[in-house]
RODREN-37394 format. One line per 3 residues: number of its first residue (from 0); for each residue x, y, z of N, C-alpha, C. Coordinates in steps of 0.2 Angstrom, whole numbers, plus 5000, padded with zeros to 4 digits. Layout:
NUM = X Y Z X Y Z X Y Z; ...
% end
This chain:
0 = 4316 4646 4073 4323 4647 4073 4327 4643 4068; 4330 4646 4063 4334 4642 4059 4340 4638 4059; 4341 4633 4059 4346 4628 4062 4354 4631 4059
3 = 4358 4631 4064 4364 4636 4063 4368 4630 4056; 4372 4633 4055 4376 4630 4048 4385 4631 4048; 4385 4632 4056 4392 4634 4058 4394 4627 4059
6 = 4403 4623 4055 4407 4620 4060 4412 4621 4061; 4415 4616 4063 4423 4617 4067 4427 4615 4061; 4432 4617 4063 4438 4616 4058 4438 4609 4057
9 = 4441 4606 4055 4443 4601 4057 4450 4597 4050; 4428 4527 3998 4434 4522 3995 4430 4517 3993; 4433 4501 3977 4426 4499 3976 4430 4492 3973
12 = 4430 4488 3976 4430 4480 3973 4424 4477 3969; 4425 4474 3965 4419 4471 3961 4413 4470 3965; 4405 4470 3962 4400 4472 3966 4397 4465 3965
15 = 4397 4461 3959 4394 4456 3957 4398 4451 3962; 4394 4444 3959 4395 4438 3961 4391 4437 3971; 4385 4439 3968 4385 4439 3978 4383 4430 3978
18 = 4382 4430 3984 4382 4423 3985 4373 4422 3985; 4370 4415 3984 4364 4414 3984 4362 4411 3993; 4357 4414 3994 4354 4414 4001 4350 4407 4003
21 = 4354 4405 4007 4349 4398 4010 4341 4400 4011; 4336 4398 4009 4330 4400 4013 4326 4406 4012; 4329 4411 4008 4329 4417 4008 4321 4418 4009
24 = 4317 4415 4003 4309 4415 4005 4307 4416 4011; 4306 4411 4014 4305 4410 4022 4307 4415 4026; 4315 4414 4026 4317 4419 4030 4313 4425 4030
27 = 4313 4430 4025 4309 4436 4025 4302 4437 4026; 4299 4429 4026 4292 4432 4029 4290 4429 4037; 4298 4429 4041 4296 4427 4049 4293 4433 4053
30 = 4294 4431 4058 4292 4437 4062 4296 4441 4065; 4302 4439 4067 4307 4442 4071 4310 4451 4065; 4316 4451 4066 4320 4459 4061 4330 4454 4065
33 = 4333 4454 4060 4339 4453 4061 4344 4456 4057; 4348 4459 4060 4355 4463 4056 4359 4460 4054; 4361 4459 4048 4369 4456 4045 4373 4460 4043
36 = 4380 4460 4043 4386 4462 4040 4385 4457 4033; 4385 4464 4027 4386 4458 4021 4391 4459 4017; 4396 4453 4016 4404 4456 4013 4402 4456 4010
39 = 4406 4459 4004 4406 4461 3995 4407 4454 3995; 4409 4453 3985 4411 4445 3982 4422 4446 3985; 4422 4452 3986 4430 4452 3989 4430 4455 3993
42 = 4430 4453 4000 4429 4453 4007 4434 4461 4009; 4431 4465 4009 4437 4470 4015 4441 4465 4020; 4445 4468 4020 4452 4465 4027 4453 4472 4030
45 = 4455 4470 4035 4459 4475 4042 4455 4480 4041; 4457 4486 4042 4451 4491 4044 4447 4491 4041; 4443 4490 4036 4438 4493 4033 4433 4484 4034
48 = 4437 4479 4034 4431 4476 4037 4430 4478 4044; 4435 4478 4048 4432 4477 4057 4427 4485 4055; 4428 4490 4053 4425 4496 4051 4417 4495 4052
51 = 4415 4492 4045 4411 4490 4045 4406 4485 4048; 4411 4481 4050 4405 4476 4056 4403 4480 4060; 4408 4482 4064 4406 4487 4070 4400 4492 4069
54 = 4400 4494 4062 4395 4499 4061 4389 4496 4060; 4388 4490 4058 4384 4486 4056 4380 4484 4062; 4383 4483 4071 4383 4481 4076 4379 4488 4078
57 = 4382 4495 4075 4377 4500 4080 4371 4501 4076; 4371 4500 4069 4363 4500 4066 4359 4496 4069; 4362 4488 4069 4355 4483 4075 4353 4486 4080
60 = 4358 4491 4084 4357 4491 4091 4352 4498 4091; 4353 4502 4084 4350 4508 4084 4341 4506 4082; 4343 4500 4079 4335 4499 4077 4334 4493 4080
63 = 4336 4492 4086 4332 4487 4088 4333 4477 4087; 4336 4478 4083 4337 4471 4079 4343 4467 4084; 4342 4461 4084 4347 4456 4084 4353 4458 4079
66 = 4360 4455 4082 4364 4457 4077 4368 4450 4075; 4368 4447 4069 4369 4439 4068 4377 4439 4065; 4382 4446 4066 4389 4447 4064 4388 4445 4055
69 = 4390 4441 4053 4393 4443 4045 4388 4437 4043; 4386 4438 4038 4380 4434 4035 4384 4428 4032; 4380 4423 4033 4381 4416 4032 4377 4412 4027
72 = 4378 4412 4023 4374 4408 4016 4372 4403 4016; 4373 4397 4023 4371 4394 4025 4369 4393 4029; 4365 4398 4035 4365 4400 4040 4356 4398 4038
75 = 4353 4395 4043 4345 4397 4044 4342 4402 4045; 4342 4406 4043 4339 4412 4046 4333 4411 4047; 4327 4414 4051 4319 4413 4052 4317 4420 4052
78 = 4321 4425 4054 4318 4432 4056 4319 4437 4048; 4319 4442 4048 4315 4446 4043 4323 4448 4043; 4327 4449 4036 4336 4450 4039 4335 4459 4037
81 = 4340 4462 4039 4343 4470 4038 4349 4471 4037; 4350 4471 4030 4357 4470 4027 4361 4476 4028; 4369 4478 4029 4372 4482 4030 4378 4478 4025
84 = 4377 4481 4019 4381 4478 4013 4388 4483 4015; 4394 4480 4012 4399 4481 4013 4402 4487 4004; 4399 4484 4001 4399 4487 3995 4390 4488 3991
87 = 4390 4493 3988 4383 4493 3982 4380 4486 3981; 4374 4486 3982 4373 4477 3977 4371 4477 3973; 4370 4472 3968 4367 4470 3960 4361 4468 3960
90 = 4357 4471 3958 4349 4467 3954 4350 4462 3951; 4348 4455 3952 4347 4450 3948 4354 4446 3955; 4356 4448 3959 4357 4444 3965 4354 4442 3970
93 = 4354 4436 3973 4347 4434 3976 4347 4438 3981; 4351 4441 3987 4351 4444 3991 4348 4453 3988; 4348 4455 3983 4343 4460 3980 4337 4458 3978
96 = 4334 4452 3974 4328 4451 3973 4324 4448 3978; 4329 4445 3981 4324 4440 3988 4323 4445 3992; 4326 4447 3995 4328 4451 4003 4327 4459 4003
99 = 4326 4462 3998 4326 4469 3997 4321 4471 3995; 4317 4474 3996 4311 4476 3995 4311 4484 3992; 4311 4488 3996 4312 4494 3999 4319 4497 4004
102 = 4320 4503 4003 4327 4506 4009 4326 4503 4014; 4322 4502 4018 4321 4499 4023 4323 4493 4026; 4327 4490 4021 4326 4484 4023 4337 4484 4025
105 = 4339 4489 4021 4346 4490 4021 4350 4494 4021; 4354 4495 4024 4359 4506 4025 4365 4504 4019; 4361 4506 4014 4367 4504 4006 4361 4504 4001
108 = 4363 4503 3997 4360 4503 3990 4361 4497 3984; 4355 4495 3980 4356 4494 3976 4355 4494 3970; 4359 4494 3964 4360 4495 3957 4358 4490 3953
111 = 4354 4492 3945 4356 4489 3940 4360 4484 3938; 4366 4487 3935 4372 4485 3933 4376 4490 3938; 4385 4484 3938 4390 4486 3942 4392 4492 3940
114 = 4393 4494 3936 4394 4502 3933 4392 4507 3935; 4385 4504 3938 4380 4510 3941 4384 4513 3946; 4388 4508 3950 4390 4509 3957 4397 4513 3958
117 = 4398 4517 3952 4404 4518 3951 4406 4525 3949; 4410 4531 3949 4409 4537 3946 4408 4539 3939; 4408 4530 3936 4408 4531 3929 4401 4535 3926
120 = 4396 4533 3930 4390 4537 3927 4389 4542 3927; 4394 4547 3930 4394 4553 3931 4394 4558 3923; 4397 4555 3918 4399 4558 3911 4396 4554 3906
123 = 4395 4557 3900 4394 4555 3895 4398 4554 3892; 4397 4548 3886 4403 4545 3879 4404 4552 3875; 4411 4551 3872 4414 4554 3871 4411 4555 3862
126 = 4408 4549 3861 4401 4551 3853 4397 4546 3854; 4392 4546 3849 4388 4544 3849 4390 4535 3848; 4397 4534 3843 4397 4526 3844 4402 4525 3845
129 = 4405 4529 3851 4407 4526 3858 4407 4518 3862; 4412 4514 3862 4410 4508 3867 4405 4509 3873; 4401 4507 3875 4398 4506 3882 4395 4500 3884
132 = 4394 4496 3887 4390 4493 3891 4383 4491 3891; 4382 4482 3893 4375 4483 3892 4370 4488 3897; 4367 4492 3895 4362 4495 3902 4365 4502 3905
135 = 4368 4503 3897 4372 4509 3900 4366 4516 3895; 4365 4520 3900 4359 4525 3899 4361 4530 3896; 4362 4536 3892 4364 4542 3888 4360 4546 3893
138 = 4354 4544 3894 4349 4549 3897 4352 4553 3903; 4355 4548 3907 4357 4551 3915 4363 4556 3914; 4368 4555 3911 4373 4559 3910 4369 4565 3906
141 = 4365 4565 3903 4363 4572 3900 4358 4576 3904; 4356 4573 3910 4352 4573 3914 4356 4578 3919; 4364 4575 3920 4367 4577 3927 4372 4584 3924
144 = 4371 4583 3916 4378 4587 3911 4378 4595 3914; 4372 4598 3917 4373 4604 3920 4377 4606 3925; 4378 4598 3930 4378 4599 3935 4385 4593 3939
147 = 4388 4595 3932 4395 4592 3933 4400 4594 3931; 4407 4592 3932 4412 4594 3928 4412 4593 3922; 4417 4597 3916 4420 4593 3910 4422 4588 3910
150 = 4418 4584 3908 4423 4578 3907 4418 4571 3902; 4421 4564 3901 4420 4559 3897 4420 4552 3902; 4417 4549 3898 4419 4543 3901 4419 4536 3894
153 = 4424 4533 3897 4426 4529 3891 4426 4521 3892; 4423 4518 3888 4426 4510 3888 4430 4506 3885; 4434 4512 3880 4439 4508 3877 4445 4512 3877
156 = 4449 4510 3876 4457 4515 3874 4456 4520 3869; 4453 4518 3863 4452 4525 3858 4448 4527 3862; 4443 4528 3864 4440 4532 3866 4441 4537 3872
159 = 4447 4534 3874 4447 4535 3883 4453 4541 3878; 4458 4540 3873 4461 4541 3871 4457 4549 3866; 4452 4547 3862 4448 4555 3859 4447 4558 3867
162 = 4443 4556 3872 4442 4560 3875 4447 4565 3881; 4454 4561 3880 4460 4565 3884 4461 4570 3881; 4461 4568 3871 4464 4575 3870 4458 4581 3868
165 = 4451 4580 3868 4445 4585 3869 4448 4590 3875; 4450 4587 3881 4449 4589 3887 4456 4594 3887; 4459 4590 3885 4468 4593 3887 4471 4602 3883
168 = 4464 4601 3877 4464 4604 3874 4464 4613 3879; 4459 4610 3883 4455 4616 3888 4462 4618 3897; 4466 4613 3895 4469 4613 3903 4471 4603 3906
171 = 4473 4604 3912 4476 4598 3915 4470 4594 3915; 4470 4584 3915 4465 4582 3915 4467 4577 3919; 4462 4574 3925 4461 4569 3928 4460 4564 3925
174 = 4461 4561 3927 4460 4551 3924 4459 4547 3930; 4454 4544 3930 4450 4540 3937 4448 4534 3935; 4451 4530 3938 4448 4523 3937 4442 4523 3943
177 = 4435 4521 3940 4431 4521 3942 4430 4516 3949; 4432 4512 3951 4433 4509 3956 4439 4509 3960; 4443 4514 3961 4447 4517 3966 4443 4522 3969
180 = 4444 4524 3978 4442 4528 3981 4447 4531 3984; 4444 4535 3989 4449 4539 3993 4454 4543 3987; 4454 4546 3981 4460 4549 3978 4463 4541 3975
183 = 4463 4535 3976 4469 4530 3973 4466 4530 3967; 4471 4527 3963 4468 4525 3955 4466 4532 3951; 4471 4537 3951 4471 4542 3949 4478 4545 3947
186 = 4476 4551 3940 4482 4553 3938 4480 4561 3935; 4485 4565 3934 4483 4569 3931 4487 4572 3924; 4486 4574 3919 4491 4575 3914 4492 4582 3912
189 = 4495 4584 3910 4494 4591 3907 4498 4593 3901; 4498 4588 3897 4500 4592 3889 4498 4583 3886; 4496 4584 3878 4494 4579 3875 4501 4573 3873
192 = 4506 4574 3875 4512 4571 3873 4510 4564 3883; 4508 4569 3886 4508 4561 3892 4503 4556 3891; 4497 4560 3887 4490 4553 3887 4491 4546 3885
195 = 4495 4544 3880 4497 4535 3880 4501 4533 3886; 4507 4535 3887 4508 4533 3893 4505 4534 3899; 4499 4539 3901 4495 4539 3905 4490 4533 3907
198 = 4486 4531 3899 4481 4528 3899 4486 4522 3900; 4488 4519 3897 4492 4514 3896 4491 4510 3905; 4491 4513 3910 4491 4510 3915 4484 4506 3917
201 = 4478 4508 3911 4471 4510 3916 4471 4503 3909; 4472 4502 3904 4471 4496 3897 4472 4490 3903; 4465 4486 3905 4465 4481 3908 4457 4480 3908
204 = 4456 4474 3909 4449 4471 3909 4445 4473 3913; 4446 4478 3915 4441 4483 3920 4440 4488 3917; 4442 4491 3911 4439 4495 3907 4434 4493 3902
207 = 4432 4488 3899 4428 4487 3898 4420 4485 3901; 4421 4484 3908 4418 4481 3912 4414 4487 3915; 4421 4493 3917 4417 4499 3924 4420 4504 3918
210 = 4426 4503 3914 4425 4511 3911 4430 4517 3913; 4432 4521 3911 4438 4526 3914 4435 4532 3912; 4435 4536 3918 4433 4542 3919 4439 4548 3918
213 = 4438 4553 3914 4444 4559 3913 4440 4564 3913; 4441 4569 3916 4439 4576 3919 4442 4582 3921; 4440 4588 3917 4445 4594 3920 4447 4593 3927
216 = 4453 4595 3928 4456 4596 3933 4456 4603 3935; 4453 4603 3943 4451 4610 3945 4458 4611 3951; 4459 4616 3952 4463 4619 3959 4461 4622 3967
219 = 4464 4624 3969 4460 4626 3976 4453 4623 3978; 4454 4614 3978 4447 4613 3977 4445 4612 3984; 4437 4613 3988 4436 4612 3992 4429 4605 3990
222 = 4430 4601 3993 4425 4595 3990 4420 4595 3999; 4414 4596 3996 4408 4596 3997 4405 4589 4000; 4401 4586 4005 4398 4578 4007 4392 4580 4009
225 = 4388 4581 4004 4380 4580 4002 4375 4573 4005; 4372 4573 4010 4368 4566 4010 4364 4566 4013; 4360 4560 4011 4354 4556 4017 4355 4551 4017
228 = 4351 4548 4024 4353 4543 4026 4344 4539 4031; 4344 4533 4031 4339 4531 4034 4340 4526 4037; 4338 4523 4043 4339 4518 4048 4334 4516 4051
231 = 4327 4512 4050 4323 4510 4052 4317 4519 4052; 4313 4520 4057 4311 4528 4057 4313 4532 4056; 4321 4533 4057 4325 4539 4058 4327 4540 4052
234 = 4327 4546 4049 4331 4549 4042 4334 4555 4045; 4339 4556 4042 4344 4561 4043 4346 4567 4034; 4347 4571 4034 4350 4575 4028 4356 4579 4029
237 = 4362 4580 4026 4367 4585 4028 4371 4586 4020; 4375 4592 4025 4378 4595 4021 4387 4596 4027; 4392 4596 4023 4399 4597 4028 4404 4595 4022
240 = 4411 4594 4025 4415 4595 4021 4419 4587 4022; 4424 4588 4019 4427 4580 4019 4435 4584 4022; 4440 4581 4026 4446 4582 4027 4450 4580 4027
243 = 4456 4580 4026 4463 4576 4022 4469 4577 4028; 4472 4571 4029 4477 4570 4037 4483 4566 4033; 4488 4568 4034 4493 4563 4034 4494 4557 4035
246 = 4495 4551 4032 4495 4545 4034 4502 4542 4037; 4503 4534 4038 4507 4533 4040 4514 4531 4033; 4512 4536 4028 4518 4532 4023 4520 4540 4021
249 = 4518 4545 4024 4518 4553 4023 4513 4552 4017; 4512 4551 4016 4507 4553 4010 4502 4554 4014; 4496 4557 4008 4490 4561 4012 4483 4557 4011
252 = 4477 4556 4015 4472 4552 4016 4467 4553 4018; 4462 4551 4017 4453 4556 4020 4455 4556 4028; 4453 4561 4030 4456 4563 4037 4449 4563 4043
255 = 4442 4564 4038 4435 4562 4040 4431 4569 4038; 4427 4568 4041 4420 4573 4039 4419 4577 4043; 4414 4582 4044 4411 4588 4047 4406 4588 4043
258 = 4399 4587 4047 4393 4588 4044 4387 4591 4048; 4384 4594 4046 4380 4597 4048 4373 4594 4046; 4370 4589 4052 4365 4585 4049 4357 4588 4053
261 = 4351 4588 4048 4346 4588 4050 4343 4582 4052; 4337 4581 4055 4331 4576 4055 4326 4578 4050; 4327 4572 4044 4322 4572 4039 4326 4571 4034
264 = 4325 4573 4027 4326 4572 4021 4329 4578 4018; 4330 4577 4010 4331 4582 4007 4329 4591 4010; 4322 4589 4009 4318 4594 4009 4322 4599 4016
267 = 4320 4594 4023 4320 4598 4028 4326 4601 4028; 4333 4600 4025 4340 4603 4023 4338 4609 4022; 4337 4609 4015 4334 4615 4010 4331 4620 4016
270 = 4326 4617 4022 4321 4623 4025 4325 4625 4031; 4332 4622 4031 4335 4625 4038 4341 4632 4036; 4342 4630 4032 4347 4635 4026 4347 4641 4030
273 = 4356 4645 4035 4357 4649 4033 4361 4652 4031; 4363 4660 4030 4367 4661 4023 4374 4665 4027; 4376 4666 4022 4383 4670 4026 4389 4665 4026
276 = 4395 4667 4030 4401 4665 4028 4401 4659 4036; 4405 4655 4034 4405 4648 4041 4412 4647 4039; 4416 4645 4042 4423 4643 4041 4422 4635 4045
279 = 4424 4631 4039 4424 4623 4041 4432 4620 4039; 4433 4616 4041 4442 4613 4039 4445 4618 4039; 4446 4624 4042 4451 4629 4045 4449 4634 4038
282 = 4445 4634 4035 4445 4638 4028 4438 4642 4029; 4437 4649 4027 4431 4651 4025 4426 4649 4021; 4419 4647 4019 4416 4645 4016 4409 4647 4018
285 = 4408 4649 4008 4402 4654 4008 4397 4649 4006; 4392 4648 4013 4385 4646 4013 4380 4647 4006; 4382 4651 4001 4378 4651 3995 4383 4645 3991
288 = 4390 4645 3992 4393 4640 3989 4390 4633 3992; 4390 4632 3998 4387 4625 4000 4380 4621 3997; 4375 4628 3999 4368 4629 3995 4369 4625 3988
291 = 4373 4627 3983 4374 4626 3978 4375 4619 3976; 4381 4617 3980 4384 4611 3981 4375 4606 3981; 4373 4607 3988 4365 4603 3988 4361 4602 3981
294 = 4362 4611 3980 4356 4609 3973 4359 4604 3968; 4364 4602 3968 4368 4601 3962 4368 4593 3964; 4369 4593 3968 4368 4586 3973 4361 4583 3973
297 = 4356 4586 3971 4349 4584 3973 4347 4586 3965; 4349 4585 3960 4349 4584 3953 4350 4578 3951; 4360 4578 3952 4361 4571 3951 4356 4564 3956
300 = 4354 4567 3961 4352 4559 3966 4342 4559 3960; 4339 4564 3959 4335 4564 3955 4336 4560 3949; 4340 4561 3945 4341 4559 3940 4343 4549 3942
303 = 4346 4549 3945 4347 4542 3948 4340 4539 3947; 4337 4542 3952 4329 4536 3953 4323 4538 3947; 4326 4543 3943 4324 4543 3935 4325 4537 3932
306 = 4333 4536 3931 4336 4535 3925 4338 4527 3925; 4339 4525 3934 4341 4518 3934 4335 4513 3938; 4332 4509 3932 4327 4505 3935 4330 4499 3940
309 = 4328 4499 3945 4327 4494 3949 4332 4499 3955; 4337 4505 3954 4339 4507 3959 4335 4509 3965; 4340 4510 3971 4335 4507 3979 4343 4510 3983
312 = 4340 4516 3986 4345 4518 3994 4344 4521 3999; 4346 4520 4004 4345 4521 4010 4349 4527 4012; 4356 4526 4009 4362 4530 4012 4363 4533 4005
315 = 4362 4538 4003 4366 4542 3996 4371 4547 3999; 4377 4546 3997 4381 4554 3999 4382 4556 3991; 4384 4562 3991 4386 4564 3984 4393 4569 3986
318 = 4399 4568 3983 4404 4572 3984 4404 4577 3978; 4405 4583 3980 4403 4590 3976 4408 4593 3975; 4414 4595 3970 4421 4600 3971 4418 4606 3969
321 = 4420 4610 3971 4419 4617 3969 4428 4621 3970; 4431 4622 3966 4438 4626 3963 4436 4630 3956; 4445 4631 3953 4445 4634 3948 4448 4629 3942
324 = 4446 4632 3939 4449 4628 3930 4454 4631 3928; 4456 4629 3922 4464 4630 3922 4463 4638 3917; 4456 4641 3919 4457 4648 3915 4455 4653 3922
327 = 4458 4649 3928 4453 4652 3934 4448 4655 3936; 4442 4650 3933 4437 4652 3933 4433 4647 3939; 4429 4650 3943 4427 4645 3950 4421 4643 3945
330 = 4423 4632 3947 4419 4627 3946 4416 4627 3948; 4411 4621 3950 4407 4617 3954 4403 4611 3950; 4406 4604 3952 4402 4599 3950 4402 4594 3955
333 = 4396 4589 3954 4395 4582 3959 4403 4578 3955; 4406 4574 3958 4412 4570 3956 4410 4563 3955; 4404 4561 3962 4403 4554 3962 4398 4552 3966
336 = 4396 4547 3969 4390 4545 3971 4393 4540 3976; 4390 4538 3982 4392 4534 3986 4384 4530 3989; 4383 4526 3986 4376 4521 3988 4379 4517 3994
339 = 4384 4518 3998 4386 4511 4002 4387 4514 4009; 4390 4509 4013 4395 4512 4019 4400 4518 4015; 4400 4522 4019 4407 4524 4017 4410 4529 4022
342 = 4414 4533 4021 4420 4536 4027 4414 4540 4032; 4409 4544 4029 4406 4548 4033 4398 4544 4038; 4399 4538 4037 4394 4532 4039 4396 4532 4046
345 = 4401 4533 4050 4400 4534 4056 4398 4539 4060; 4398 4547 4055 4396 4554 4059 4388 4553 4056; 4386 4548 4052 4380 4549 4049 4375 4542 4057
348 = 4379 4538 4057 4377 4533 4063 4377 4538 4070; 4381 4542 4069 4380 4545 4077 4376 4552 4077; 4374 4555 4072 4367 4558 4071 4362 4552 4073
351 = 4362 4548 4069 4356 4544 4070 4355 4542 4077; 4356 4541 4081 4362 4538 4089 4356 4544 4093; 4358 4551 4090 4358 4556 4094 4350 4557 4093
354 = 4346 4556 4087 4340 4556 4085 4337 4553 4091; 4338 4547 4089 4335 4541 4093 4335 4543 4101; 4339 4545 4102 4339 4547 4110 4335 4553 4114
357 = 4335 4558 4109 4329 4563 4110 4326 4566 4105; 4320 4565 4103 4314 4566 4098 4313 4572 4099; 4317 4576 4101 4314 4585 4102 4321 4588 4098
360 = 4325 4581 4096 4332 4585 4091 4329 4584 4084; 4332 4592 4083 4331 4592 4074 4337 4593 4070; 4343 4597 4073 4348 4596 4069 4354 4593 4076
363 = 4361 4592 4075 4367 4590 4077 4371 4592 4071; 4378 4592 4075 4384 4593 4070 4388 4585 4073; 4388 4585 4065 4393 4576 4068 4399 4577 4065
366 = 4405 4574 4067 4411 4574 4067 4413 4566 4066; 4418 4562 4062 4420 4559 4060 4427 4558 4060; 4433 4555 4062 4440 4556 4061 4444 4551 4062
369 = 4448 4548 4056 4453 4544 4056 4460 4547 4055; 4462 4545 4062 4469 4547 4064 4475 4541 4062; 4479 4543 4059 4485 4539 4060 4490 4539 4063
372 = 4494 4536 4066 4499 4535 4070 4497 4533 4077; 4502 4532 4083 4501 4530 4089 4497 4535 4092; 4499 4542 4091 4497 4547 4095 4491 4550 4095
375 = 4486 4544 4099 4477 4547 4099 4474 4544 4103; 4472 4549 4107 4467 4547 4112 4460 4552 4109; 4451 4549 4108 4447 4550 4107 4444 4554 4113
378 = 4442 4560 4109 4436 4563 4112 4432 4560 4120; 4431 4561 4123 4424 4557 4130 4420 4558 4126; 4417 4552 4126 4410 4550 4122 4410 4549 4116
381 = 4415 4548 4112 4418 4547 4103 4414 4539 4105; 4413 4537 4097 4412 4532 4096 4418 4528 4091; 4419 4526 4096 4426 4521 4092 4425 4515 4088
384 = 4426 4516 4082 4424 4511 4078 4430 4506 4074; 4437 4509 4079 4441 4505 4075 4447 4507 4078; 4450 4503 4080 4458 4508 4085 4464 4501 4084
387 = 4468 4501 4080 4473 4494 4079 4477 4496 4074; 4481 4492 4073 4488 4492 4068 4485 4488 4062; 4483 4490 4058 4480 4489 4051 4485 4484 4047
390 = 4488 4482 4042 4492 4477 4039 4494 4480 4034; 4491 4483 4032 4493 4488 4026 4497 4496 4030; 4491 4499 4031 4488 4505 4033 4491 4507 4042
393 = 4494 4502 4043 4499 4504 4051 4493 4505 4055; 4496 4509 4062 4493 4511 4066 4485 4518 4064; 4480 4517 4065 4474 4520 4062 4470 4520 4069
396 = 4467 4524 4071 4459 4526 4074 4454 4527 4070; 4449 4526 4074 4443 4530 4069 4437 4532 4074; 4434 4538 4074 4429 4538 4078 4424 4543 4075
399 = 4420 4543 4079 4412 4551 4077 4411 4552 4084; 4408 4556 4083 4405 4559 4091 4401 4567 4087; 4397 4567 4092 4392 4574 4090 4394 4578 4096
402 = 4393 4585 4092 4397 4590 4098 4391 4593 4099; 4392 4593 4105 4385 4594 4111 4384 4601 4111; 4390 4604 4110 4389 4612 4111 4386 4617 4107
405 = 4383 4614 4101 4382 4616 4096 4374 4613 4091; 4371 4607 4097 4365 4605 4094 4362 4613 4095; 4355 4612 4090 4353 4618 4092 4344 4616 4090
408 = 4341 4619 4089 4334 4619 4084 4330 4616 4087; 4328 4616 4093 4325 4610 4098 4318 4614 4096; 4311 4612 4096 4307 4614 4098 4304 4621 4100
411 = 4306 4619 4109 4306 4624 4113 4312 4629 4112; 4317 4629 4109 4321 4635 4107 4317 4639 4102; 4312 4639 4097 4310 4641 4093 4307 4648 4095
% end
């Protein structure tokens, strides 16, 4: 029986500067397994730290480990540690050379250089003697160029500047600072009279460093959340959509995910595939359209563990738009990569949750949802990873939960 493919309706601070680890040797060849929360070099606040501890607290308890709360640099550690990094980490970090071996040792990912970690890889320089960075590959962008949007990525103003007006040429163009998430740190232009003032905002020492990404701008776009994931034994695969809520400032905000997760890898995804039309986020969606999203998905993650040496993930998600261009012509490219925690980490922890608890499941539907404002009571059975008045971001929930009415693929059902 093939696993059903129906569901319900329904964010980057600098990666460098990690801290050096007391002991680190020792520590990784004791006998125990211990969990840490590990902050970026600039620590999340309010929700997205308590976010992530908490999550950080149901991976120990899913694999077993002791949980030792937020890693301590000079803490003695004796047991073997399981990092659950807060951001991407950096090769030539001691907690990357010392501690890391293998996926296994961490639900995050880590990169080469800090640029790795960021949408900037997604395109290629706009010529051949282009600004870039040291360790910056030509190969991977011509590697992914099928299977992305239009668009450039720049590390200087002229160039950010030749490639605004390449693209503007063609229709409206997005402008994305590479270390913004959730939609922040973006703009879009639509005639060549706005690009100095456009770019004008993004001319700061964080273009030379990560780079500015500009790309056609699509419409009626439906974005795609491609991944796997691993946690001790357990691997997971999916496919589902991402959704958008209202915040507390009216403005609009990742609202969470809907995903339809296998047991296993890429592959096992691919073998459960059925076709036909499914309506997800309240919209129709045609299962050759998602199909697509995957393949396209599992390109770019290929070319990844091609093209960047020393790269290492446990968790990949890949966000996939698929809309129209401004000749109405229906798109589809990967946008970005996500090697870390991120929004859909708690409907990806609650498949795992659901794994672990019966070995005769092979697919679940995991739901994720952050609600703003006062008016929210969670699901029976949600896993609440977060429910408080943020400092920024006001009143927020957050929770996953698996809908039980709709596990399917058992075995015995076959």
């Amino acid at each position: 029986m093939a696993t059903s493919m129906t569901m319900p309706s329904m964010m980057m601070p600098d990666v460098e500067g990690m801290p050096e680890i007391a002991g680190a040797g020792p520590a990784r060849e004791a006998g125990g397994s211990t969990a840490v929360h590990y902050p970026a070099s600039q620590p999340f606040s309010g929700h997205r730290r308590e976010t992530s501890i908490e999550l950080a607290r149901r991976l120990a308890r899913l694999k077993g480990d002791a949980f030792a709360g937020t890693f301590d640099a000079t803490a003695p550690y004796r047991d073997k540690l399981y990092l659950v990094p807060e951001q991407t980490l950096l090769v030539g970090a001691d907690v990357a050379t010392g501690l890391i071996r293998d996926e296994h040792d961490l639900f995050g990912g880590v990169v080469p250089h800090a640029f790795v970690a960021t949408k900037a890889i997604t395109h290629p320089l706009v010529s051949p003697d282009a600004a870039a960075p040291e360790g910056w590959v030509p190969g991977f962008a011509d590697a992914v160029r099928g299977v992305t949007l239009e668009g450039y990525t720049a590390f200087h103003i002229a160039d950010a500047r030749a490639a605004a007006r390449k693209l503007i040429a063609n229709g409206p163009v997005r402008i994305k600072a590479p270390l913004g998430d959730g939609g922040l740190g973006q703009v879009v232009i639509r005639d060549e009279d706005e690009i100095d003032r456009a770019l004008a905002a993004f001319e700061n020492d964080d273009l030379a460093r990560y780079g500015l990404v500009l790309e056609e701008e699509l419409t009626d776009v439906i974005t795609f959340s491609i991944g796997r994931f691993r946690a001790g034994d357990i691997a997971g695969a999916y496919w589902g959509l991402q959704t958008a809520t209202p915040d507390n400032k009216c403005g609009i905000a990742y609202g969470g995910s809907a995903l339809q997760v296998v047991r296993g890898d890429f592959d096992a995804l691919l073998g459960s595939w059925d076709d036909g039309v499914t309506h997800l986020a309240g919209r129709p969606v045609s299962a050759a359209a998602a199909r697509r999203a995957l393949e396209y998905a599992l390109v770019y993650d290929a070319a990844a563990d091609t093209h960047f040496r020393g790269f290492i993930a446990s968790r990949r998600n890949y966000d996939v738009a698929c809309g129209r261009d401004a000749a109405g012509r229906e798109k589809i490219g990967v946008l970005e990569q996500s090697w870390r925690l991120g929004g859909a980490s708690g409907a990806e922890i609650a498949a795992l949750e659901a794994f672990a608890g019966d070995e005769s499941l092979t697919a679940v539907r995991a739901v994720c949802v952050e609600h703003y404002g006062t008016e929210s009571e969670p699901p029976v059975g949600a896993m609440v990873y977060f429910d408080g008045d943020d400092p920024q971001e006001g009143p927020l929930m957050k929770y996953a939960l698996i809908d039980t009415e709709t596990i399917e693929a058992r075995p015995d059902a076959q």
